[in-house]
C-alpha positions in Angstrom: -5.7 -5.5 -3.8 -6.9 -5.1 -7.1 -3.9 -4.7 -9.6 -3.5 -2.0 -12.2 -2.6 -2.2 -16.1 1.2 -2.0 -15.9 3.6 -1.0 -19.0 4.9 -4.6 -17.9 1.9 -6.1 -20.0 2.4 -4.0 -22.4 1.0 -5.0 -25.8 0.8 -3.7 -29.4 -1.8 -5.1 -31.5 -1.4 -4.5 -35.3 -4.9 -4.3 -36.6 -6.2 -4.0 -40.4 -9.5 -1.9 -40.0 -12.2 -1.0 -41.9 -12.0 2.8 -43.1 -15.4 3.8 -41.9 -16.7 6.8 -39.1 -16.5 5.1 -36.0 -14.5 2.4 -36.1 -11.4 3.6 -33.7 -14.1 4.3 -31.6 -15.8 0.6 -31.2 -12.1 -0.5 -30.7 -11.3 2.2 -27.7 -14.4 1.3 -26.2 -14.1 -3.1 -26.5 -10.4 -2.0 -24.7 -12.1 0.0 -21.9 -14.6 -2.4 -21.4 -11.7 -4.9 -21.2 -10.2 -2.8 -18.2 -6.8 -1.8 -20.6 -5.1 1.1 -20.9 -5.1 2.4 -24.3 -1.7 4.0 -25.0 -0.3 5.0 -28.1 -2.0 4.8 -31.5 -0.2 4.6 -35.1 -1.0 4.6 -39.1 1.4 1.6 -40.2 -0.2 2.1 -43.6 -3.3 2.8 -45.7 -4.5 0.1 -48.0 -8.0 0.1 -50.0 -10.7 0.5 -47.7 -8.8 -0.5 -44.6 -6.3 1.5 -42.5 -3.4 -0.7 -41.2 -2.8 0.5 -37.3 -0.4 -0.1 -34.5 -2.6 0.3 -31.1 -0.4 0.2 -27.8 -2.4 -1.3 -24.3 -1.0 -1.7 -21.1 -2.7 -4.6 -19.3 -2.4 -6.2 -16.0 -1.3 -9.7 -16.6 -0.8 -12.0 -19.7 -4.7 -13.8 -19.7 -5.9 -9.9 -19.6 -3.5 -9.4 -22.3 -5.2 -12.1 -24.6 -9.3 -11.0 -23.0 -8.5 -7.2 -25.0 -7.3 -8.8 -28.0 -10.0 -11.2 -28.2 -12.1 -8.4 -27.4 -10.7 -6.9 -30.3 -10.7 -9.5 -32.6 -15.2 -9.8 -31.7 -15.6 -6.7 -33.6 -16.8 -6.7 -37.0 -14.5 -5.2 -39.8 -11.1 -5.6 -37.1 -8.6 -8.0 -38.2 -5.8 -8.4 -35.6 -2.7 -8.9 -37.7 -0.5 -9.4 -35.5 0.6 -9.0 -31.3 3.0 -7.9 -30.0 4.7 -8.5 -26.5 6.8 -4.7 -26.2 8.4 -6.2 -22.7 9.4 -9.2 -24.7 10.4 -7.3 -27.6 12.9 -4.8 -25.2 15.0 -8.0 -24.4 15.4 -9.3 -27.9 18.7 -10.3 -28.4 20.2 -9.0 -24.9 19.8 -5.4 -24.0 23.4 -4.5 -23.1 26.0 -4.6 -26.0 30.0 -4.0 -26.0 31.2 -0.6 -27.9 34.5 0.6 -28.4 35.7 3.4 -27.3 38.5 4.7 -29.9 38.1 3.6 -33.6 39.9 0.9 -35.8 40.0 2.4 -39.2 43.7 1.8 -40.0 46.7 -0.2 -39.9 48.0 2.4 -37.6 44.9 2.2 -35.3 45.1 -1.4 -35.1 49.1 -1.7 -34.1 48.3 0.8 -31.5 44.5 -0.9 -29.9 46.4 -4.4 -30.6 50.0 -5.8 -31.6 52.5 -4.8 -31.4 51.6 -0.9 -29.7 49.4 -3.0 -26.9 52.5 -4.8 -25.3 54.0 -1.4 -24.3 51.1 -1.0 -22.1 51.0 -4.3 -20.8 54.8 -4.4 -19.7 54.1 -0.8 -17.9 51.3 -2.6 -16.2 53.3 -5.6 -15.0 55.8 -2.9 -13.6 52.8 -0.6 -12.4 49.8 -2.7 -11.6 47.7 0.1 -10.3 48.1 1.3 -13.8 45.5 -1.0 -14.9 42.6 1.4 -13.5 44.2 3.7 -16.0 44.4 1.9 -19.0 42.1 -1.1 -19.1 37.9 -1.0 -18.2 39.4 -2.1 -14.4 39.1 1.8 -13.7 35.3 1.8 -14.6 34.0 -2.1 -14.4 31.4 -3.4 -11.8 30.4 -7.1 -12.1 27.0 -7.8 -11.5 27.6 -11.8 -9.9 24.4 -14.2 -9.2 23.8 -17.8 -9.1 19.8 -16.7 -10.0 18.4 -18.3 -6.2 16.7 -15.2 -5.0 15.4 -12.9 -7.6 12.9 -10.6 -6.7 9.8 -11.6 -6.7 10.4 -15.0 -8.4 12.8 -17.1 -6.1 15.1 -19.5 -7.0 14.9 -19.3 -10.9 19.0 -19.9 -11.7 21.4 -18.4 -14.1 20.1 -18.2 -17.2 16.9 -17.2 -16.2 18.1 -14.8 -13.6 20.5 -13.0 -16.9 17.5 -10.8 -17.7 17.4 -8.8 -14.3 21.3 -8.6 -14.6 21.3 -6.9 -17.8 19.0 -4.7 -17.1 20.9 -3.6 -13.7 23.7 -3.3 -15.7 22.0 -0.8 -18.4 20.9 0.8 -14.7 24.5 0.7 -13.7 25.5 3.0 -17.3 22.4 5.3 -17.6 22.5 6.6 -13.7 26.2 6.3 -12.8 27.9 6.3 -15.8 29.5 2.7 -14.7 30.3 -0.4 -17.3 28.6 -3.5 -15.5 29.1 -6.9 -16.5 26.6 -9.4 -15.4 28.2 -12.7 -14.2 25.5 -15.3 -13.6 27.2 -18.8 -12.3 26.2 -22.1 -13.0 26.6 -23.0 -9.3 25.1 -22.4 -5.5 27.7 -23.9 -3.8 29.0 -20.9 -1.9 33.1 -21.9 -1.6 32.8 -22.1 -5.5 31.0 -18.8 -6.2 33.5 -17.1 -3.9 36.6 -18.8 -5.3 35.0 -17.8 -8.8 34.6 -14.6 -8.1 37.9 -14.6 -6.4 39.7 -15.5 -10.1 37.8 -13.0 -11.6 38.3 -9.9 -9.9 41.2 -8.6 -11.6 39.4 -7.2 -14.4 36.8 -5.3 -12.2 37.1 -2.7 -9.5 34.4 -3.4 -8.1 31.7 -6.4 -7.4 28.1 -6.3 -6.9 26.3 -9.2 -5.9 22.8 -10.0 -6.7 19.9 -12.1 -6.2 21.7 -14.5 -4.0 19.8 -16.5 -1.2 20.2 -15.6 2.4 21.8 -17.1 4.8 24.4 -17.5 2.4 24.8 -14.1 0.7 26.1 -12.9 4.3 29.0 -15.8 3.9 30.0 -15.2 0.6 30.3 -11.1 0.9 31.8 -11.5 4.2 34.6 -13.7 2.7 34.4 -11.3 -0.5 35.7 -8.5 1.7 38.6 -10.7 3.5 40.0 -12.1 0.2 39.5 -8.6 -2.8 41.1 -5.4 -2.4 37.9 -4.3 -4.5 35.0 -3.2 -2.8 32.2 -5.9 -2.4 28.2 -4.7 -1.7 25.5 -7.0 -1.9 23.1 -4.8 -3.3 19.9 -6.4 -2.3 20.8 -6.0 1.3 23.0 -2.6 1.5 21.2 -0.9 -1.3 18.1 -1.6 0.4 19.1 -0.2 3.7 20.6 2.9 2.6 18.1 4.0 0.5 15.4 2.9 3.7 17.6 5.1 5.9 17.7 8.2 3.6 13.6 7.8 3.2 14.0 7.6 7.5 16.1 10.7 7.5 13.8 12.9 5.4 10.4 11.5 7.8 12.4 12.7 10.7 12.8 16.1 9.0 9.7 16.6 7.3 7.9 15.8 11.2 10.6 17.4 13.0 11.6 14.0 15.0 14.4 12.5 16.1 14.4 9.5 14.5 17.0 8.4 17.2 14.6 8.2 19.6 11.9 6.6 17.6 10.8 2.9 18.0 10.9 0.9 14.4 9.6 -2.7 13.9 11.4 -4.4 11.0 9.8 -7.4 9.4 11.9 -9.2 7.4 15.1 -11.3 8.7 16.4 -11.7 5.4 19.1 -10.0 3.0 17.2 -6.8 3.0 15.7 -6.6 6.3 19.1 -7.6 8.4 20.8 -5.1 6.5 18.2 -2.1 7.2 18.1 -2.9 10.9 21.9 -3.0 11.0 22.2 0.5 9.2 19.7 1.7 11.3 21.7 0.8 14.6 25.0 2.0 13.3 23.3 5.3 12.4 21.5 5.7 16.1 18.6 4.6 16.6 18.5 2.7 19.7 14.7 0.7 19.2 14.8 -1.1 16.7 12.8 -5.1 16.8 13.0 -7.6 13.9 10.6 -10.0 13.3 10.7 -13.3 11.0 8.4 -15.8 10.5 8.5 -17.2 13.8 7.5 -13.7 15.7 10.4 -11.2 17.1 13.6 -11.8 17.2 15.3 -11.7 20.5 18.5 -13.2 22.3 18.2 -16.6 23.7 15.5 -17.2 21.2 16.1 -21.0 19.6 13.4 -21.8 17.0 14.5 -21.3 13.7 18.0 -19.2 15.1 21.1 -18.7 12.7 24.4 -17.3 13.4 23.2 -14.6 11.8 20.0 -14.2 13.4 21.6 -14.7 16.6 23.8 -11.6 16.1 21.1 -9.6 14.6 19.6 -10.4 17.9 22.6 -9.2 19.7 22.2 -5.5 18.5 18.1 -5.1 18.5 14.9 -5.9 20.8 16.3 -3.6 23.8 13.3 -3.9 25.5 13.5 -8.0 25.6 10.0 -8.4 23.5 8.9 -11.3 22.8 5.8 -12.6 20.7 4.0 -12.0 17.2 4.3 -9.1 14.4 1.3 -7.2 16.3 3.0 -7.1 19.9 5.7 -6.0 18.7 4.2 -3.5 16.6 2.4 -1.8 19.7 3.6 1.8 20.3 5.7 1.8 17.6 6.7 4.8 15.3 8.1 3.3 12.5 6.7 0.0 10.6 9.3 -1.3 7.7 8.2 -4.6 5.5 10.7 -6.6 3.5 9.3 -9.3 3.2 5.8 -10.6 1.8 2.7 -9.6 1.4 0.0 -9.2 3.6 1.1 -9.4 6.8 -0.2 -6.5 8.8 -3.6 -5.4 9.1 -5.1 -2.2 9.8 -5.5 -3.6 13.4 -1.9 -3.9 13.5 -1.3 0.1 11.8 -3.9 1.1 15.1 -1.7 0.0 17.8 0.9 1.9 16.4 1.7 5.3 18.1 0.9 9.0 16.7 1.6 10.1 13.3 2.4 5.9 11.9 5.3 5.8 9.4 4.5 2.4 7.0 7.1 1.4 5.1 5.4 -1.6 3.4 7.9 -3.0 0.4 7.4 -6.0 -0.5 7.4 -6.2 -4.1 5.2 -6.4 -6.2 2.4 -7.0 -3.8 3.1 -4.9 0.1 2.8 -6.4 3.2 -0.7 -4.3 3.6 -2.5 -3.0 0.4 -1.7 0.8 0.3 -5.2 1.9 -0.4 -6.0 0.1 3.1 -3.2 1.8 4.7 -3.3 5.3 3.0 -6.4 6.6 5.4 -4.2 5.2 8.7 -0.9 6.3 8.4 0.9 9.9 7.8 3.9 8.5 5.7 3.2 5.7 3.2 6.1 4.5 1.1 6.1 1.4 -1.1 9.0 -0.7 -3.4 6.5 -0.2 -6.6 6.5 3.2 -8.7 2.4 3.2 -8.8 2.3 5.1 -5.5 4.2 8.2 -4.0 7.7 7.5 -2.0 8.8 4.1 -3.9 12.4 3.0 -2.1 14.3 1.6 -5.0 17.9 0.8 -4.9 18.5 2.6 -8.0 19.0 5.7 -5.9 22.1 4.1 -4.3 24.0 1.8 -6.3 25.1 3.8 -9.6 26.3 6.7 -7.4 28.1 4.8 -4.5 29.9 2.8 -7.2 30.7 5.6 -9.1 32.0 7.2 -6.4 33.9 4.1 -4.9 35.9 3.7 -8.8 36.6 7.5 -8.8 38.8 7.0 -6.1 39.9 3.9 -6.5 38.6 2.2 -3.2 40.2 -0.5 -1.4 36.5 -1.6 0.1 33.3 0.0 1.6 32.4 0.1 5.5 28.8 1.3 7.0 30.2 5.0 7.3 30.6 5.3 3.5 26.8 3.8 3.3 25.7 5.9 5.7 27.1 9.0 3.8 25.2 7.9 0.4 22.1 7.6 2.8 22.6 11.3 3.8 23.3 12.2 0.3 20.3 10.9 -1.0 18.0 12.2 1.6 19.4 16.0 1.5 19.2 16.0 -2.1 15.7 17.6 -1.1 15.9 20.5 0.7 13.4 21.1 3.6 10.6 23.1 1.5 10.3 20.4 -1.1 9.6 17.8 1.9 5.8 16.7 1.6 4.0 13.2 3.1 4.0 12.1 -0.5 7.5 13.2 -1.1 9.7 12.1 1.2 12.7 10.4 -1.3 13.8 12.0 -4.7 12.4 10.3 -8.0 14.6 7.5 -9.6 15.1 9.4 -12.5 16.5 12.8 -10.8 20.2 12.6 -11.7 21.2 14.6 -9.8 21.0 11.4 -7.0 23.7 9.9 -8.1 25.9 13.0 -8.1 25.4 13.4 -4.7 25.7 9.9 -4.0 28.8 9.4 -5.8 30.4 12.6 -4.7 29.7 12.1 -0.7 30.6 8.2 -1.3 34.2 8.9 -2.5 34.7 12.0 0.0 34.5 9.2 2.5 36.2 7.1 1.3 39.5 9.1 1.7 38.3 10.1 5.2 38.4 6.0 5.8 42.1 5.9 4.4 40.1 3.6 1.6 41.2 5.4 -1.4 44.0 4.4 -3.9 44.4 7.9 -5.2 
């Protein structure tokens, strides 16, 4: 699939030019010619003869990135000052900070913030400890906890390189749900330490997210999360996946007036992601749902390449017994969801499916079938990238649920509160907005994580889960 100039790549050459007619012009062309995307254009200053300029390019990768400069730097009367990496640039120096939230101008601010004022508040916590979600950042703190081993679309990278995607899911965390996030990367993949860590850390948070952490063991280390913390505990890679998979379900079984109950959905994907989806899916009622790995389907009794985890999955999908590759499992079926790498269907496999095809191909950044191959095959096409319609991204779940979850103080989180932000999501559109190209709201519609965060909390009391 041929890629696309990304704001990823995005570049800003600083350029001296010659002040003649028709300059700018040479320079837009050598950048089309290059295949960039010319952006934004600014006068830095004016100088004798020359015109100092800023010109933005999105490009597709970092060797395209240095082809347009070069093709820049061909032309006569163009002198590249300088270049500039505006990805790189974004991260300079962290992108989260710490502000505080009542001012230290005086001696009397300070002995009330700090000594001696703060020790009032402390003893009434020792006497009141659920008086710490009132008066400390326990009432409004997630940690964000990875040990860096499974980052999207990278791997196993560890901590310090895996602090980038933390930050920014923490500035995610602030801007959608309104929720302080700390990100926690550990210097460790032993998965008795992370949870003991984590474990000695949860008093100042009331709640923990974890992240980018390898499967098998991110099903260990939540489940014993949830035995040991008070706090609710949600692996965002696989729950946040799910839910926001199941509210993208909901709205294709409105929009083409299905039961998606009684539909038949092929899963590919046994990891973090794709366990989760297919449990969500079961819990929620729909009976037909088959998961294939690497090895083919997944089914009971299977032994090559089995885990405990695998072996329950097992326990709850495949009704029909199947047995076999991707493509046998994929005849007749409804529903196709990918999470897990690309190119791995074919347009053969998208023809066996039954009427009207659903593809969920998300694999990120390249899908388990190119979309432009897909497109002319199936009715419903969503994807994990923003470059094409109906992009399932997590960011539609996890600032609302969490939100929600601290406004009440929650205890934990079962499948019935996921289930609710799944339903919250989805009927954030109402029927007449519904379209083949629209069938999950836009990251940036706030309004999401309202819903999300209102219908997560509601639940919550239902489930006797709330503090308050």
């Amino acid at each position: 699939m041929e890629r696309r100039p990304s704001p990823s790549y995005s570049i800003t050459i600083r350029a001296s030019i010659e002040n003649r007619i028709g300059m700018f012009a040479r320079i837009a062309t050598a950048i089309s010619e290059a295949g960039g995307d010319l952006g934004a254009i600014d006068i830095v200053r004016v100088e004798k003869g020359r015109i100092v300029r800023d010109i933005t390019v999105n490009a597709t990768d970092e060797a395209h990135e240095k082809r347009i400069v070069n093709a820049i730097k061909a032309i006569e009367g163009v002198h590249v000052i300088r270049v500039f990496d505006r990805t790189f640039t974004a991260h300079l120096g962290g992108k989260i900070e710490i502000s505080p939230r009542y001012p230290v101008r005086t001696r009397e601010d300070l002995s009330k913030v700090y000594t001696p004022g703060v020790a009032r508040v402390c003893r009434d916590i020792l006497q009141h400890p659920e008086h710490a979600y009132r008066y400390t950042i326990k009432g409004n703190s997630v940690a964000i906890i990875s040990d860096g081993t499974a980052v999207l679309g990278l791997g196993s990278i560890g901590p310090e390189a895996a602090l980038p995607v933390m930050e920014g899911k923490a500035m995610l965390f602030k801007e959608f749900g309104g929720v302080d996030a700390y990100p926690v990367v550990l210097k460790t993949r032993d998965a008795e330490e992370i949870i003991r860590t984590v474990e000695l850390i949860s008093p100042a948070f009331g709640g923990i997210n974890l992240e980018d952490i390898s499967a098998p063991r991110c099903f260990y280390i939540e489940e014993e999360l949830r035995k040991r913390l008070d706090i609710p505990v949600f692996h965002d890679d696989q729950h946040g996946t799910a839910v926001v998979v199941l509210a993208a379900m909901i709205n294709v079984g409105r929009l083409l007036r299905k039961d998606i109950r009684k539909m038949r959905v092929v899963i590919v994907g046994a990891g973090a992601a794709g366990t989760a989806t297919a449990r969500i899916l079961v819990a929620y009622g729909i009976r037909d749902v088959t998961v294939c790995d690497r090895e083919g389907v997944v089914y009971r009794g299977r032994r090559r390449d089995m885990d405990p985890y695998k072996r329950r999955l097992a326990s709850i999908t495949n009704p029909r017994g199947l047995k076999g590759g991707i493509s046998e499992a994929m005849e007749g079926a409804d529903v196709f969801i990918g999470l897990s790498a690309p190119n791995v269907i074919t347009t053969d496999d998208i023809k066996r499916m039954g009427k009207e095809p659903v593809v969920f191909a998300l694999a990120n950044p390249e899908p388990e079938i190119p979309p432009e191959d897909a497109l002319p095959l199936v009715k419903i096409l969503a994807t994990g990238r923003s470059d094409y319609p109906n992009q399932i991204n997590n960011v539609l779940c996890f600032p609302g649920l969490f939100r929600g979850l601290l406004e009440v103080r929650a205890r934990g989180i079962n499948e019935e509160i996921k289930i609710a932000a799944a339903e919250a999501i989805a009927y954030t559109l109402k029927d007449d907005e519904l379209h083949e190209d629209y069938i999950i709201p836009g990251i940036f519609e706030k309004k999401v994580s309202e819903a999300v965060a209102h219908s997560v909390a509601m639940k919550a009391r239902e489930a006797g889960l709330s503090r308050r």
